[in-house]
C-alpha positions in Angstrom: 78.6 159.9 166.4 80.8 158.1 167.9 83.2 160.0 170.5 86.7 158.1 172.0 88.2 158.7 174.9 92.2 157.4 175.0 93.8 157.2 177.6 98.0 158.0 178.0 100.0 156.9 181.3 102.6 158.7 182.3 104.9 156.2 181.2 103.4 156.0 177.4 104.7 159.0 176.2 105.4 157.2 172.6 104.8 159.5 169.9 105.5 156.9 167.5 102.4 154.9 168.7 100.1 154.2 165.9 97.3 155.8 167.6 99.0 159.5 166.5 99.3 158.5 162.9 95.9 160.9 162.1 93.9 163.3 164.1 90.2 163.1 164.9 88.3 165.2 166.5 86.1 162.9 167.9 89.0 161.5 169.7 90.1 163.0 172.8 93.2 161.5 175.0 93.9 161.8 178.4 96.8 162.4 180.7 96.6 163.0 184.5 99.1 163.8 187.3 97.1 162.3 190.1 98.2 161.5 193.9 97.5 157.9 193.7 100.4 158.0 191.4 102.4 160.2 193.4 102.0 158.3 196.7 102.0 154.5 195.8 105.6 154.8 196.7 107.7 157.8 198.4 109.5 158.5 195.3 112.5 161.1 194.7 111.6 164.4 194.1 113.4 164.7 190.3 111.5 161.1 190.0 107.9 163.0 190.5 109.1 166.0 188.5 110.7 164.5 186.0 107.4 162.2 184.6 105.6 165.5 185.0 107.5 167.5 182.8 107.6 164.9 180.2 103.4 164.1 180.3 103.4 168.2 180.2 105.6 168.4 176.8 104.1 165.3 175.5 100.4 166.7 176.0 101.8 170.0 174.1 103.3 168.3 171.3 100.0 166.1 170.6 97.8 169.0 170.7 100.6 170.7 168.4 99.9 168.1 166.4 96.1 168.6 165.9 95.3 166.0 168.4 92.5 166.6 170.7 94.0 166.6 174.5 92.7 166.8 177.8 95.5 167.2 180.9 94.8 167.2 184.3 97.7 169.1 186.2 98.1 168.2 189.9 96.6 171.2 190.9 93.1 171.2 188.7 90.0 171.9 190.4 88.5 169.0 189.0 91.0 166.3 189.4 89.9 163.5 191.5 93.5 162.0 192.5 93.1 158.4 190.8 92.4 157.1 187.3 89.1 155.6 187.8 87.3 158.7 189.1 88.9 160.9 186.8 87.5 158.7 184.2 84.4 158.1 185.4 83.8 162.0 185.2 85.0 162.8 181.7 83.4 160.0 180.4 79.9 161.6 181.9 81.0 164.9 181.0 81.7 164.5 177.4 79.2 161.9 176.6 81.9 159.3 175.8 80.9 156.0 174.0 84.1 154.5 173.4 87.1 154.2 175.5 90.8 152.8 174.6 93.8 152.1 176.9 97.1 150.4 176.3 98.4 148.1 177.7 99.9 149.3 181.1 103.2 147.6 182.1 102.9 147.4 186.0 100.7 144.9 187.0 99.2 147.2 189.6 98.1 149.2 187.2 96.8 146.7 184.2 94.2 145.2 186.8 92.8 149.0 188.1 92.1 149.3 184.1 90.8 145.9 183.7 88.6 146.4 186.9 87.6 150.1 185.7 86.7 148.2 182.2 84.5 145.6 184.0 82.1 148.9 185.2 81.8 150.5 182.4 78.6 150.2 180.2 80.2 151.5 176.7 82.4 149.2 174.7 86.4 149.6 175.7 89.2 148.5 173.9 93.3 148.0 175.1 96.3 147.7 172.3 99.7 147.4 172.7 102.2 150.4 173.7 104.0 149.6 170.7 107.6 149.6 172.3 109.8 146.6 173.3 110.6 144.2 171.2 108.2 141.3 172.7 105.0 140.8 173.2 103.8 140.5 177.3 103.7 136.9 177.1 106.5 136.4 174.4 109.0 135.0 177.1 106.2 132.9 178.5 105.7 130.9 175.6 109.4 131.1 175.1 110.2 128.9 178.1 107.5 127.0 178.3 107.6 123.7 179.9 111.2 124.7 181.5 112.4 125.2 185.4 114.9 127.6 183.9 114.8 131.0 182.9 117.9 131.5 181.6 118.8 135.1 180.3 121.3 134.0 177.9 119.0 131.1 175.9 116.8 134.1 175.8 119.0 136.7 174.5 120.3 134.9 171.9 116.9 134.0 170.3 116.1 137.5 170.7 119.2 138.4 168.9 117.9 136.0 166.0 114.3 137.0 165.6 115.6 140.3 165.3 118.5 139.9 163.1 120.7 141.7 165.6 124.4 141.6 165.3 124.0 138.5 163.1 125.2 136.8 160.2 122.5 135.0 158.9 121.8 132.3 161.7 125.3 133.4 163.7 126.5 135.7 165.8 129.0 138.6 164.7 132.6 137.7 165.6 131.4 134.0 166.3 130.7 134.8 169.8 127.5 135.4 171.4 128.6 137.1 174.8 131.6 139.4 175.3 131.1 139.9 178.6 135.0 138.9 179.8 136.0 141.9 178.1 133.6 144.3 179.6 135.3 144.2 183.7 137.7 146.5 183.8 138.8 148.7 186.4 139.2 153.1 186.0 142.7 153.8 185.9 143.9 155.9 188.1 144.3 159.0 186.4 141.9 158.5 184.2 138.8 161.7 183.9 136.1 160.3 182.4 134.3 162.6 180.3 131.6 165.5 181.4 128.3 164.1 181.3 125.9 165.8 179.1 123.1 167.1 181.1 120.3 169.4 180.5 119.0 173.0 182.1 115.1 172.7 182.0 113.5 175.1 183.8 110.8 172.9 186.0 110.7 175.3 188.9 106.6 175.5 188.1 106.0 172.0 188.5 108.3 171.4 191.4 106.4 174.5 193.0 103.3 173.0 192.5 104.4 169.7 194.1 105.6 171.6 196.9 102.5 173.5 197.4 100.7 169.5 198.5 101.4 167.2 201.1 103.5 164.4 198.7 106.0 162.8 200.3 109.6 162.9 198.6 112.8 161.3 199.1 116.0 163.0 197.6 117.3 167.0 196.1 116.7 168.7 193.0 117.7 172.3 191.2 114.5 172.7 189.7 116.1 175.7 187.5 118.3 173.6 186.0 116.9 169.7 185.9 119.3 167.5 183.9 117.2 164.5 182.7 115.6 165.0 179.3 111.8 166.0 179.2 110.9 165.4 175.4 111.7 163.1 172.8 114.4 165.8 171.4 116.3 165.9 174.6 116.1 161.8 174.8 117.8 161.5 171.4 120.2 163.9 172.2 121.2 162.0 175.6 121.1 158.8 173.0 123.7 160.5 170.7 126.1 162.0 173.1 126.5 158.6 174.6 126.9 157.1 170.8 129.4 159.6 169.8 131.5 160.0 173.3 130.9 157.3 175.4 130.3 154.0 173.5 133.7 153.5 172.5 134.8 153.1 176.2 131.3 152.1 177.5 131.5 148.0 178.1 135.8 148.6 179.4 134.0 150.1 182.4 130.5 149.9 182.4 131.1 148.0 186.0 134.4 150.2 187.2 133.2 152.9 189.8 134.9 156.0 191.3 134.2 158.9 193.5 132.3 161.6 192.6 131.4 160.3 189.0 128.1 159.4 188.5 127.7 159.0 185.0 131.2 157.3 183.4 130.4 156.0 179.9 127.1 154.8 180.7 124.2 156.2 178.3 121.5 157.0 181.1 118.5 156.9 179.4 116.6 154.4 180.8 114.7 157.2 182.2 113.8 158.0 178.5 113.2 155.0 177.2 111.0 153.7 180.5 108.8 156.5 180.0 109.1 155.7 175.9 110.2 158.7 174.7 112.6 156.3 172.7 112.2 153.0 172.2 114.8 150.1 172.4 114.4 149.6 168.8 115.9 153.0 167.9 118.0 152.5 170.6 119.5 149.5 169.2 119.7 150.4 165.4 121.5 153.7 166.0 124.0 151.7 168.4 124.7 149.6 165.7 125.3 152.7 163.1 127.4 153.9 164.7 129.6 150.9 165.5 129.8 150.4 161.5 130.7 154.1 160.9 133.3 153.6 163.3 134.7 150.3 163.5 138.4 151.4 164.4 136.9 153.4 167.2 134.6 151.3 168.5 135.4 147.9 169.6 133.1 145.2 168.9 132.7 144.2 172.9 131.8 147.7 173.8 128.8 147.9 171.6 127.3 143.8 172.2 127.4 144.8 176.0 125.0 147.5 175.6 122.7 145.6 173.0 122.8 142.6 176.0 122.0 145.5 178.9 118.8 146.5 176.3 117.7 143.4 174.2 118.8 140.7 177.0 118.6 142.3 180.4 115.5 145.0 179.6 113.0 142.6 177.4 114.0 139.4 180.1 113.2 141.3 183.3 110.2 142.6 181.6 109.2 138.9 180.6 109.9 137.7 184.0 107.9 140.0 185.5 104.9 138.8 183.8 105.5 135.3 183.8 105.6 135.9 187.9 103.3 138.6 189.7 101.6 139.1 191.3 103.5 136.1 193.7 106.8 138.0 192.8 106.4 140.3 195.0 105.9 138.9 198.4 108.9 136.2 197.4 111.4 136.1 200.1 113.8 133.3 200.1 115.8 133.8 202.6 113.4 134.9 205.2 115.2 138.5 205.8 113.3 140.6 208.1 115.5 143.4 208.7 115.0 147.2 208.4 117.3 149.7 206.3 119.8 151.6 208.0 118.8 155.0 208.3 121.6 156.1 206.7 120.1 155.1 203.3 117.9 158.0 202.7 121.0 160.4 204.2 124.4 158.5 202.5 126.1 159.3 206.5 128.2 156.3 207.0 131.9 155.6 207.4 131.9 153.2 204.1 133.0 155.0 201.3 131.3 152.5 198.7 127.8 153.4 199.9 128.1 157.1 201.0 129.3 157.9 197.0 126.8 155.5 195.8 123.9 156.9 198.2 124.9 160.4 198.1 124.5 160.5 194.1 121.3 158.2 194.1 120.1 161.3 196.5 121.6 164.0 194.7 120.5 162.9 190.7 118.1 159.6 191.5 120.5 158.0 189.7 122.8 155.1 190.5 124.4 152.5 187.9 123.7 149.1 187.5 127.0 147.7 189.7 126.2 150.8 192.4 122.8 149.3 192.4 124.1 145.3 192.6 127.3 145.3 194.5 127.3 148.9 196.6 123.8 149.2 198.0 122.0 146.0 196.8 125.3 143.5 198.6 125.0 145.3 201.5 121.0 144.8 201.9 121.4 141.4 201.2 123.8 140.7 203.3 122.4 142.4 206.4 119.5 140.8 205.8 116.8 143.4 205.2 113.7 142.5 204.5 113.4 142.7 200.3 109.8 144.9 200.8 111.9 147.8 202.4 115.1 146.8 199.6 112.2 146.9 196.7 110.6 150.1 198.1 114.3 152.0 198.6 115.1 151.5 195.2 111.5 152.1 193.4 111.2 155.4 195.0 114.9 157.0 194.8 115.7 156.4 190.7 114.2 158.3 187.9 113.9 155.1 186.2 112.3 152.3 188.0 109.0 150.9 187.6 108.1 148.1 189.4 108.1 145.6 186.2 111.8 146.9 185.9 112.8 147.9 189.1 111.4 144.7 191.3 112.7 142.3 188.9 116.3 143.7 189.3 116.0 144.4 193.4 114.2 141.0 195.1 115.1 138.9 191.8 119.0 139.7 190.7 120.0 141.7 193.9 118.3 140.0 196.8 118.0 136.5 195.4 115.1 136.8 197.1 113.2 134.9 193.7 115.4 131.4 195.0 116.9 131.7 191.6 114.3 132.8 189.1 116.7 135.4 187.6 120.0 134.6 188.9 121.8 131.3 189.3 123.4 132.4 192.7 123.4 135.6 194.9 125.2 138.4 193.9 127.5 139.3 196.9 131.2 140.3 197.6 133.3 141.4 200.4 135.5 144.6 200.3 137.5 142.3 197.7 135.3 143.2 194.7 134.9 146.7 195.8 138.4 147.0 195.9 138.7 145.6 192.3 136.2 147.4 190.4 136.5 150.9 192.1 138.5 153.6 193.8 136.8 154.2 197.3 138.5 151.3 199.5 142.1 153.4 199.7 141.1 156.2 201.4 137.9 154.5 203.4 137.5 154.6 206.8 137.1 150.9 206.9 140.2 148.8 206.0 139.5 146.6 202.9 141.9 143.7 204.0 140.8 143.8 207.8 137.9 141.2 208.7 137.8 141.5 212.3 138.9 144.5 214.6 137.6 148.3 215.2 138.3 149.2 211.6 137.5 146.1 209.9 135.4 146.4 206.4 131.7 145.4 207.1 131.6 144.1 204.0 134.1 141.1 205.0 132.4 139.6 207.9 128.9 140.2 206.7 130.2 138.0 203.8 131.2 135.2 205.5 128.2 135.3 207.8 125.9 135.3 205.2 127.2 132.5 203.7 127.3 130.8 207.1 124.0 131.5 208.1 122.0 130.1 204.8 124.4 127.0 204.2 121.6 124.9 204.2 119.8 126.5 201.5 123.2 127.8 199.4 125.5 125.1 200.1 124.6 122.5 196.9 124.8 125.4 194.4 127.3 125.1 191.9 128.1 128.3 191.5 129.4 129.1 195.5 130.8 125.4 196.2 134.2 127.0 196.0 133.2 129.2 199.0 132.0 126.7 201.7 135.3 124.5 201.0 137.6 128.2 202.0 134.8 128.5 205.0 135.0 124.9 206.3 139.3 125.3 205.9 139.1 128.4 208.6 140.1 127.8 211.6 137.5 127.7 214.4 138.6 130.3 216.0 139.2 132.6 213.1 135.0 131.5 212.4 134.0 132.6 215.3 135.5 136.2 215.3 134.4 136.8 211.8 130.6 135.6 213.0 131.0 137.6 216.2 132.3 140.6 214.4 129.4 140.5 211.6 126.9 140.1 214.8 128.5 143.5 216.2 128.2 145.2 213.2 124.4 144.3 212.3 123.6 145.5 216.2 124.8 148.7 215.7 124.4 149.1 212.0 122.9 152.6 212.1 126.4 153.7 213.6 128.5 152.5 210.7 
């Protein structure tokens, strides 16, 4: 008889995975919270917890189910910390002669299994997880033979093959990208509406944790965690943004104000990363509800989430495994810097970054133009080194994983890729900040002072980034414009901008 072993990652929880669709008892699966997990990174605290909690109520609802399951809790006796000794062990224990993965999306993790594979002596199999909309290699094939891995070429043949928000061969409203109409500011009076959050209890998991030596970055109230920890919480996180927030959703999905951390955005990458939902769902109900309620819902706000999920999602994805494992030691511009300390604290003078920090800390959770043009401009244009950028920002959200997270930080944010994802890099001085939020008013830093004690960082850093990688920046299209305003300063006027910037990188730990 033949007995299976299966095993679930922690971010696989897809119930909907045609492996559930009938029981067998001579099928067991497997899901562990090991240390190897825990420690690859120094993650946030409601990061840790968070996948915990979900593995916990995903192991319940399979054995619910009639599903045979075997869970290995931090804390077990037995557990040996990494996947391939925990293996190793209940395949010797229970006389397994068949084993079964799927396919793991960080690349760290799909060579451990293929290595692991290579030892064993009974037959193994991997399948898909079932989830995105492409295939691992779809975007591969897709650009194959091209230099450039345009989003947008991408996007819109997604859009096609899937018959989203088409007519036949063309897109809805005759327009592929509304992306114009998706910049707008917060007015100033405006409250945005209460996020929904949850109140799970996970105070025995996060004692647990506690109880070892893992290193953590960030707060929680384990009595009353907010993220959703099941696939009933997830679709609730996915209708409350549907019903409230999607009609205002793309107007500001890049405006930012003080002590808001959620606006209209639908914060469930968390849920869909770990597959709880899947973009599929995602996308369908989106567009439901856009046809229920046309007059409420304006086209624009709806095709700049699908972009964010069937563009943005699927093409970092793609990217990522067109690319690694060279991705991740890229580093155009040669930055060698460290963070400021004040990254893992949010203490600094500037506005901008303490919000944006200080909510990253507080609910490991930070949206995409916090994550671009708060924290991400500033590390670019200090120069840090994209290793301590890419290991900031995998450990302190809920929702990164490398194949997402390092795609976005050392490809779109850093520009560290050359150009791979982005045509140029994505900086700003206190200009954009000023247009897209409400922090530069009552900052410490003046927003239209470059040089001087109380001068915005954000302007001289600007102009001496650009100075300082001319040669390699200079004959892109995109930031022409720029060199012509920096070769029209005055010499003078150059010099105490660069001198400034040099000032404020010497004592950046003081800003």
């Amino acid at each position: 008889m033949q007995h299976t072993l299966r095993l679930i990652l922690g971010d696989q929880l897809n119930s909907h995975h045609s492996w559930f669709k009938t029981t067998d008892d001579n099928v067991s699966y497997v899901l562990m919270e090991i240390r190897s997990e825990t420690d690859y990174a120094t993650h946030h605290i409601q990061k840790i917890v968070g996948f915990f909690a979900a593995m916990r109520n995903f192991a319940t609802e399979l054995k619910a189910a009639g599903h045979q399951v075997l869970y290995l809790s931090l804390s077990d006796a037995g557990n040996l910390q990494t996947f391939d000794k925990n293996l190793e062990a209940i395949i010797k224990l229970y006389k397994i002669n068949h084993f079964e993965y799927q396919f793991p999306d960080e690349y760290r993790l799909d060579q451990l299994l293929k290595q692991f594979c290579n030892t064993l002596s009974i037959s193994h199999k991997a399948v898909d997880s079932e989830h995105f909309y492409t295939t691992r290699n779809e975007m591969a094939d897709f650009f194959k033979g091209k230099k450039m891995f345009l989003m947008e070429s991408f996007y819109r043949a997604m859009r096609k093959k899937h018959q989203v928000l088409m007519n036949a061969d063309q897109p809805l409203h005759g327009q592929w990208n509304f992306d114009h109409d998706n910049r707008k500011k917060l007015p100033k009076n405006h409250k945005p509406i209460a996020p929904l959050v949850f109140d799970n209890d996970v105070v025995a998991i996060h004692d647990e944790i506690s109880k070892t030596n893992i290193k953590s970055i960030g707060n929680i109230d384990a009595q009353h965690f907010v993220w959703p920890i099941n696939r009933t919480q997830s679709l609730a996180l996915l209708d409350f943004f549907l019903a409230e927030c999607l009609p205002l959703f793309g107007s500001y999905q890049d405006a930012m104000t003080p002590n808001e951390w959620s606006l209209y955005h639908s914060r469930i990458s968390f849920a869909m990363n770990v597959k709880m939902i899947s973009p599929q769902e995602v996308i369908d109900k989106a567009v439901q509800e856009w046809e229920k309620r046309p007059n409420e819902i304006e086209y624009h706000q709806l095709e700049g989430f699908v972009r964010q999920i069937i563009g943005w999602r699927e093409y970092m994805r793609g990217i990522y495994w067109i690319k690694m494992p060279e991705y991740e030691n890229l580093n155009f511009f040669n930055h060698q810097e460290k963070l400021p300390d004040w990254f893992w604290t949010g203490k600094t003078k500037m506005n901008c970054l303490k919000d944006a920090i200080q909510q990253s800390l507080e609910y490991a959770y930070a949206h995409h133009i916090q994550r671009l043009m708060v924290t991400g401009n500033f590390a670019l244009l200090a120069g840090i080194h994209p290793d301590e950028v890419d290991a900031w920002y995998l450990g302190i959200y809920i929702d990164a994983i490398q194949w997402v997270e390092i795609t976005n930080t050392r490809g779109m944010s850093q520009f560290a890729d050359g150009g791979i994802v982005g045509t140029k890099p994505y900086v700003s001085s206190a200009a954009y900040i000023d247009k897209m939020s409400h922090y530069c008013g009552s900052c410490f830093y003046k927003k239209a002072q470059k040089t001087g004690a109380n001068a915005c960082p954000f302007n001289s850093l600007y102009w001496n980034f650009y100075d300082k990688h001319e040669d390699q920046l200079a004959k892109n299209p995109r930031i022409g414009m720029m060199y012509n305003v920096w070769k029209r300063m005055k010499p003078e006027d150059k010099a105490a901008l660069l001198q400034q910037a040099d000032f404020y990188l010497k004592n950046i730990n003081a800003l």
